[in-house]
C-alpha positions in Angstrom: 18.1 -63.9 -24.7 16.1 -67.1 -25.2 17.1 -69.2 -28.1 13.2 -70.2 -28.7 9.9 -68.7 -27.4 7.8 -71.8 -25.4 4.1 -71.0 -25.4 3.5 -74.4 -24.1 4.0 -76.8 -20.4 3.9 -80.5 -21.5 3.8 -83.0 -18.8 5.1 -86.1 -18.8 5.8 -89.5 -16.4 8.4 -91.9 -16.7 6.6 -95.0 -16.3 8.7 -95.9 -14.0 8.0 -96.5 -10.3 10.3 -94.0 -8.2 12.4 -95.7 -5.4 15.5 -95.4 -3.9 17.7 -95.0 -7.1 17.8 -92.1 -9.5 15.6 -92.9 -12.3 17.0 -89.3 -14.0 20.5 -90.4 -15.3 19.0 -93.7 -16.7 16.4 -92.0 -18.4 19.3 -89.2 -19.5 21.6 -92.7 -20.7 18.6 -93.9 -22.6 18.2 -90.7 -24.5 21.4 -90.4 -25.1 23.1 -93.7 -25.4 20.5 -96.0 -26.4 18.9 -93.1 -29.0 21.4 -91.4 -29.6 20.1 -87.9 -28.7 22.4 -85.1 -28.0 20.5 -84.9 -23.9 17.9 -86.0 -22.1 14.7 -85.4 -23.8 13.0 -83.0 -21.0 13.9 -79.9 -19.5 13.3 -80.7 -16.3 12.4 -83.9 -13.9 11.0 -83.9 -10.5 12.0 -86.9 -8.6 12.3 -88.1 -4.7 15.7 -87.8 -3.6 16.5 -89.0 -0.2 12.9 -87.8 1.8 12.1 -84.7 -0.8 11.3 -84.0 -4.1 13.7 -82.2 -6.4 13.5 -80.4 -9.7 16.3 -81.9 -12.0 17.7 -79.8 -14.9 17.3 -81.9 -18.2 18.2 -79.6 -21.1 18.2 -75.9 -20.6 14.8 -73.9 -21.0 16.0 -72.0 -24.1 17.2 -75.2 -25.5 14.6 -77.1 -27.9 13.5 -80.2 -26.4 12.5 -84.1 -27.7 9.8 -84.9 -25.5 6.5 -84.5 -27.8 6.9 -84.9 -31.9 5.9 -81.9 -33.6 5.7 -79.3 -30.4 9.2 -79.2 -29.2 9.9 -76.0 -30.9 7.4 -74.4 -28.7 7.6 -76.0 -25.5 8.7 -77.0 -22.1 8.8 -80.7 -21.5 8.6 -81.9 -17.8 8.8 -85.5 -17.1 7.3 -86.6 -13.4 9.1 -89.9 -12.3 6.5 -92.3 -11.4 4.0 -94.5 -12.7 0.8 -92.5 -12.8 -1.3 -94.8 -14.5 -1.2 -97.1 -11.3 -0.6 -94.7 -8.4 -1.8 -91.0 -7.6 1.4 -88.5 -7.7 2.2 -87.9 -4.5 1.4 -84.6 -3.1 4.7 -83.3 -2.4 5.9 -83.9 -6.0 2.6 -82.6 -7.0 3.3 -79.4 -5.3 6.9 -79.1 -7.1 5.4 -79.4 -10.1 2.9 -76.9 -9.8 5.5 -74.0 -8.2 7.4 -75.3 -10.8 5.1 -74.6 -13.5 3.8 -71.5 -12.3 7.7 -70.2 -11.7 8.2 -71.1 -16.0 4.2 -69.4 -16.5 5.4 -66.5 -14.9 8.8 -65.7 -16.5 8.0 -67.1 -20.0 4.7 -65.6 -20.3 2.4 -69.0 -21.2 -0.9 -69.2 -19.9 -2.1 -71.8 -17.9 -4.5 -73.0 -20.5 -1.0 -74.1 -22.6 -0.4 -76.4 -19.6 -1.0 -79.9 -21.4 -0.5 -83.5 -20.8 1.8 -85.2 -23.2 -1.2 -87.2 -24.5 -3.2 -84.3 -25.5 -0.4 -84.2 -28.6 -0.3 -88.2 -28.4 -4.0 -89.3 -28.0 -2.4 -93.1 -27.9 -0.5 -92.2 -24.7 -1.9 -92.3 -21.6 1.3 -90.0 -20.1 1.0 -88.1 -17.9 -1.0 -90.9 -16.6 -4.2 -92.1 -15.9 -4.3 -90.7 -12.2 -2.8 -87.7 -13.0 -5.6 -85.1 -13.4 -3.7 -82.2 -15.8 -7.3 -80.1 -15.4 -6.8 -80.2 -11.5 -2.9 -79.7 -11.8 -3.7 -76.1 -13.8 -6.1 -74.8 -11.5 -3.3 -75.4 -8.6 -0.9 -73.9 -10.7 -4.1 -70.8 -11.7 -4.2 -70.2 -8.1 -0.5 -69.5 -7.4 -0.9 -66.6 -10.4 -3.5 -64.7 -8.8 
């Protein structure tokens, strides 16, 4: 039983340039101790650990989010670490996102059209970043549904 019905992928970067450490549990200590949320804001974070790219579990998938004022009732939040306004997301991380994505499409029924950038609900926001391309991200993730 799911505790809320997503119809909608956000995407989202941290702004942050991914390196050695885990950016995940500061960004979790910043939502949580510095604004005092209950959790991390996103359900899930894909960030390079060691030589690979892994899919962190923020808050559970039937668990509202705070990642996007006024659409967390409705959907997933997923927050790439990495600064895409200056760099291109890798394509390994790239790749996670996408079987990511098309793994949540798949079992929560939400098209790929409902695949959005963060900044398509927050026009003043550049996230998921200027060289993140969210129309070429949904086609990749289109073409693992056929």
């Amino acid at each position: 039983m799911r505790l809320f019905n997503p119809d909608t992928i956000i995407l989202h970067h941290s702004l942050t340039k991914d390196g050695p450490t885990v950016n995940w549990q500061a960004i979790r200590r910043y939502h949580v101790y510095d604004l005092g949320w209950t959790e991390i804001g996103y359900n899930y974070g894909i960030e390079l650990i060691g030589t690979g790219y892994e899919i962190l579990l923020g808050r559970f998938e039937g668990t509202i989010g705070a990642h996007t004022i006024g659409h967390n009732t409705h959907s997933i939040g997923i927050c790439f670490i990495g600064n895409f306004d200056k760099d291109s997301p890798d394509m390994a991380q790239w790749n996670t996102g996408v079987e990511l994505c098309a793994n949540i499409a798949l079992r929560c029924h939400i098209s790929v059209e409902n695949i959005k950038g963060h900044n398509h609900y927050a026009p003043y926001k550049t996230c998921p970043g200027k060289r993140f391309d969210v129309d070429l991200f949904r086609n990749d993730v289109g073409a693992l549904l056929i």
